[in-house]
Each structure stands twice: as C-alpha cells, then as structure tokens.
C-alpha positions in Angstrom: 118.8 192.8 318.4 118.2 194.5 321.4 117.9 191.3 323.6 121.0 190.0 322.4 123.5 193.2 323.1 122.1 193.2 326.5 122.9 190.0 327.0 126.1 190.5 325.4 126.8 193.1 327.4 125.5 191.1 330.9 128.4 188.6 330.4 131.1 191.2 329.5 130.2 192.7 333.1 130.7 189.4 334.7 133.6 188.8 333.1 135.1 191.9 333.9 133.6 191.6 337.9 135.4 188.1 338.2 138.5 189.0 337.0 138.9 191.6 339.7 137.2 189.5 342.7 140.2 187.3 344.1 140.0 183.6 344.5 139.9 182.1 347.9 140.6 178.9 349.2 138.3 177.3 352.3 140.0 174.4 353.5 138.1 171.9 354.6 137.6 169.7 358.0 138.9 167.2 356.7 142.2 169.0 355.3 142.4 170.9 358.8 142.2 167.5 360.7 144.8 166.1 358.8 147.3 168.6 359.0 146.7 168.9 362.8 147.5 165.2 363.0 150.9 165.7 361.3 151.7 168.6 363.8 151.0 166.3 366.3 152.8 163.7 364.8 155.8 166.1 364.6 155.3 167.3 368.1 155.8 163.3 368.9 159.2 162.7 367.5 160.2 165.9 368.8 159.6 164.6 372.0 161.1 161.3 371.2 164.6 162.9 370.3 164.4 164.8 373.5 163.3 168.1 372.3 161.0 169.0 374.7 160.3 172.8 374.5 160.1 172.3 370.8 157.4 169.7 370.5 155.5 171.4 373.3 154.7 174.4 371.0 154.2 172.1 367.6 151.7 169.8 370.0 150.1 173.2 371.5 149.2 174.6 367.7 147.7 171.1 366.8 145.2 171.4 369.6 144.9 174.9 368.4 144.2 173.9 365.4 142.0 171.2 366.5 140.0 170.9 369.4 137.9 167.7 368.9 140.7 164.7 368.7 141.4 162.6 372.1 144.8 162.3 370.8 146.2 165.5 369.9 145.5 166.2 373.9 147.3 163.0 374.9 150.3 164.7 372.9 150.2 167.7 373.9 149.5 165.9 377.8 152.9 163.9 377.1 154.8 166.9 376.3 153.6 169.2 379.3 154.7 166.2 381.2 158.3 166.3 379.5 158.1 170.1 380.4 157.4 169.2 384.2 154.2 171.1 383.4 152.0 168.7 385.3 149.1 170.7 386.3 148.8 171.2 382.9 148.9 168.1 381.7 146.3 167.1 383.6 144.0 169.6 382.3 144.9 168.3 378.5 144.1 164.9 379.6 140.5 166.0 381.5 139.5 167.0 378.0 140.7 163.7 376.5 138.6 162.2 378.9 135.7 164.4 377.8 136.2 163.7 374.2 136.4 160.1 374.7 136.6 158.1 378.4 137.3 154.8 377.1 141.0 155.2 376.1 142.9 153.4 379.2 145.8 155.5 378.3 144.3 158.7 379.5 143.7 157.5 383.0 147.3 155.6 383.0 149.3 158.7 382.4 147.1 160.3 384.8 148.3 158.2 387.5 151.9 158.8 386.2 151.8 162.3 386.9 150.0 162.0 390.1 152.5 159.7 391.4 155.3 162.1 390.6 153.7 164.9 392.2 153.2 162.1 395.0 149.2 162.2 395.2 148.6 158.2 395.7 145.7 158.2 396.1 144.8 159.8 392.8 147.2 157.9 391.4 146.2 154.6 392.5 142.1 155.6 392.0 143.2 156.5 388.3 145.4 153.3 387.5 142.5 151.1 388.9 139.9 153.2 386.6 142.4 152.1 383.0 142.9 148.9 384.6 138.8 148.3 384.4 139.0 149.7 380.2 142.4 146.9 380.5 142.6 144.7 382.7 145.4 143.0 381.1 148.0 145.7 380.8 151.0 144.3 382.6 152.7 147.7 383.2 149.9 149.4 384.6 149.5 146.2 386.8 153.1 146.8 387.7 152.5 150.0 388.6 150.1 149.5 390.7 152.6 147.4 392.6 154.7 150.5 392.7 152.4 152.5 394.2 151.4 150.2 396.9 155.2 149.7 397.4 155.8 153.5 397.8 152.6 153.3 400.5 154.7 150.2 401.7 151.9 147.9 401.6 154.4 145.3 401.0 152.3 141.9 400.5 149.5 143.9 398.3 152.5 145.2 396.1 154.0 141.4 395.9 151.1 140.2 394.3 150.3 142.7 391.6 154.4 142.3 390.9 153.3 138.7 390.6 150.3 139.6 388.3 152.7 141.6 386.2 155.0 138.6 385.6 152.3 136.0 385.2 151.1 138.2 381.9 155.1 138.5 381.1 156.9 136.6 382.8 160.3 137.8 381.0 159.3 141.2 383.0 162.8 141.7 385.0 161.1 145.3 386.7 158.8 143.7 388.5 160.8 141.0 389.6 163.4 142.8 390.7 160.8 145.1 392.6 159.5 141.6 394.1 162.6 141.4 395.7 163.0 145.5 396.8 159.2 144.7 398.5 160.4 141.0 400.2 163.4 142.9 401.7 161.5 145.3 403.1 159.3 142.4 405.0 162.7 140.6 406.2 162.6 137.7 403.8 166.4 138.0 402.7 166.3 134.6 400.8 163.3 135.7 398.8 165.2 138.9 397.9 167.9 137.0 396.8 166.2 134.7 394.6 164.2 137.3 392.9 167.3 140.0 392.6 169.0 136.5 390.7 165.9 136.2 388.6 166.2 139.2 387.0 169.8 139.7 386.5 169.4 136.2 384.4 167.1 138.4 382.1 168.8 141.4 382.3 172.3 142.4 383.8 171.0 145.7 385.5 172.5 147.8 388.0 169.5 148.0 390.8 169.3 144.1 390.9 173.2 144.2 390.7 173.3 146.2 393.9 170.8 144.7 395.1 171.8 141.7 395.3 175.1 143.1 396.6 173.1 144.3 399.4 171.6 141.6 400.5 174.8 139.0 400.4 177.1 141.5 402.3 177.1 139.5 405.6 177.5 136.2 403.6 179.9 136.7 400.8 181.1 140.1 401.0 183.9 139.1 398.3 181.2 138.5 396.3 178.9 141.4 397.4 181.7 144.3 396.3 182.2 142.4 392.6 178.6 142.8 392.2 178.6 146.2 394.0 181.3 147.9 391.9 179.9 145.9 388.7 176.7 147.9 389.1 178.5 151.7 390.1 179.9 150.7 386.4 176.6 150.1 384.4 175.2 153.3 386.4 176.7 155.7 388.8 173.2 157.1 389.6 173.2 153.9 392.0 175.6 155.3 394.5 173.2 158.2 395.2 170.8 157.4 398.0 167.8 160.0 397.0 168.0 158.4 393.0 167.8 155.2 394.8 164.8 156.3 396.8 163.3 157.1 393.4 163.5 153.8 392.1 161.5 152.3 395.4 164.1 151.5 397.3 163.3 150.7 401.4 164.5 151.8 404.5 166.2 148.6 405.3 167.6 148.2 401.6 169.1 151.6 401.9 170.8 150.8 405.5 172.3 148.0 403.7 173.6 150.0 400.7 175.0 152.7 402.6 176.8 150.1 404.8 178.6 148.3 402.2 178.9 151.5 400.2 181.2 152.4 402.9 183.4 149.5 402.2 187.2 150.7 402.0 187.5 148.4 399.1 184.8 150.4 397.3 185.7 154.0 398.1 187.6 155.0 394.9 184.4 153.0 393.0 182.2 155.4 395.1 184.2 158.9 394.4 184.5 158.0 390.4 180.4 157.2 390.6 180.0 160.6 392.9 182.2 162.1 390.1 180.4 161.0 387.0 176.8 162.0 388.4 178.5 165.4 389.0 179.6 165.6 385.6 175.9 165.2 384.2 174.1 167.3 385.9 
C-alpha cells in the first residue's frame, strides 16, 4: 500500500511540475532555411518593382537569418548594387564565392560592378573567370566586348560582339555595338550595315541615331527623320554624357553633336533637353 501512494503521489508531482513549465518551440534548420529563402524571395520582387531600400533590409535579415546559402548573398549583392552600395556588394558576393565558387553568376555581377566603378581590369579578369564555369553565356561574352570597347580595343571588342551574335544571333546589343566599335576604326559602311541590322530586330533609339550619324554627309534628309525619330523613343539620346554611358566613341559623338546642331532639329533637341529635365 505504501508503494503504491508513493507512486501515486510521484505522478501527481509531475503532473503538477508540467503544468507550470511552459512549452517551447525549437524550430528547426530546416524550418529556419526555408523561411530565410522566402525573405529572400520577397527581398527579390521588391527589387523587381523598384523598391530598393525596402528589399535591401528584407535581403539583409535573410542573410541574418542564414549565413550558409550562396544565394541569399547573391540577393542581398543585387540589392546593395540597386543601393549603389558597391563596395558592399562585393563583400556579399566574396562570401558567395566562399560558400560555393562554381556559380558563374557570382563572378558576372562582379564584373558588373567593377565596370561601373570603372576598374577594368577587375572587371574583365572576373568576366573571363564565369566565362571558364560558362563559356557559352552570350551576355557575358557581350560584355566582355563592352569592356574591351570602353579600353577601345576596337577589333578584340568586334569579335567577342561577333561571338555574342553567333550564340544569338537575334542579339540587336551587340550588333548595334559592332557598329559603335567599326565607327570608331573609320569603317562608316560597316557601321551602317550593322546600325541597319539591328534596327530590323528592334526599332531602338541608339541604332536610330546612330545611323543618323553616320548618313549625315550622304542623306541628311534622311539622317534628321531618323535623328528626331530616335529623340522620340528616348530623349536620354540627346545627352552627350548618357551617350558616353552606352559606349559611344569619340568620333561617333563629334558626329552626333554636329547634326544635333541641325537648325531643323533644334525644337526636337529643347523638347528632349526638356523631358530629361522633367525626370530627373
């Protein structure tokens, strides 16, 4: 009888001890991964919609949250970029690269950023590093031809533009930076046929004015149609320094700022001046 009220009495205590201990709940790794990925997720169409600040903090937290995933740091990389925080960026996508070196997208973005903060060099040593991971990536080939157009090694730049096309050949960037590149080296009629190319693909305003620029002295009737054709799909065109942004050489820009002049074009060229005023 004995045994049996002590026992009794053994589960009343732990009865009465549990009901006053709390329960917790220990989430696991796996939980914490996941919701991590949805905050980075989240941080991601942030920055789609434009929202930079925003999805800089959600991707920030999911790094927080998780240190270990390649792609949370690519995230939160992209985001620092939208921020203009490249330094940082950089740092997010060192530890990428520590987590995992054979994502070709790390070293791509890389060269991005060092080519906006105008390192070349970097740029061009990191773009050639993805290009080894994949070889057939016709953007990063095309931006290698960028680069070497920016260092104006003109004929190198031709050819990876030529690579890029070869792999798709519907590309109308890197023709129309074929012909930027060809102008540069004095061959007007290859200009011509490659700013033609890719206005067949795509009506855009930089082979618009391009174009434009290189016809002035043959057709100039025809040169300020396509001029003021272009000022109308973008008035960022008439600005030298945006065109400088987008590649544009020396002798290009002599042209455009001749024909520019044009007294047939001036009211085009304030309304353009006018618009890019507006927006910023």
């Amino acid at each position: 009888m004995l045994c049996i009220s002590l026992i009794s009495f053994y589960f009343v205590k732990v009865e009465q001890v549990q009901s006053l201990v709390p329960y917790y709940y220990f989430p696991t790794i796996k939980s914490i991964q996941k919701e991590s990925l949805s905050l980075g997720q989240y941080a991601y169409q942030l920055l789609y919609f434009g929202q930079y600040e925003e999805s800089l903090k959600f991707a920030r937290l999911a790094v927080k949250i998780n240190k270990t995933d390649e792609k949370l740091w690519l995230t939160l990389a992209e985001t620092q970029i939208a921020n203009q925080l490249y330094k940082k960026a950089l740092k997010s996508l060192n530890k990428a690269q520590k987590i995992n070196s054979n994502i070709s997208e790390i070293y791509f973005i890389k060269s991005n950023i060092y080519f906006k903060i105008s390192e070349l060099e970097n740029a061009k040593t990191a773009l050639e590093t993805g290009l080894k991971i994949d070889p057939n990536n016709h953007k990063a080939i095309f931006q290698l031809g960028n680069i070497l157009l920016k260092k104006k090694k003109f004929p190198e730049a031709i050819d990876n533009f030529e690579k890029s096309i070869k792999l798709k050949p519907d590309f109308w960037q890197a023709i129309n930076n074929k012909g930027l590149a060809y102008f540069e080296t004095n061959n007007i009629n290859l200009s011509i046929k490659h700013f033609e190319k890719a206005i067949a693909i795509q009506e855009n305003a930089e082979p618009l004015l391009g174009l434009a620029s290189c016809i002035r002295m043959r057709d100039i009737e025809l040169s300020l149609e396509l001029a003021k054709k272009a000022l109308i799909k973008d008035p960022n065109y008439v600005d030298y320094g945006f065109r400088k942004e987008q590649l544009w050489g020396e002798n290009l820009q002599t042209s455009t700022e001749i024909l520019l002049q044009n007294e047939q074009l001036k009211k085009h060229v304030i309304l353009a001046k006018s618009k890019i005023n507006r927006s910023s």
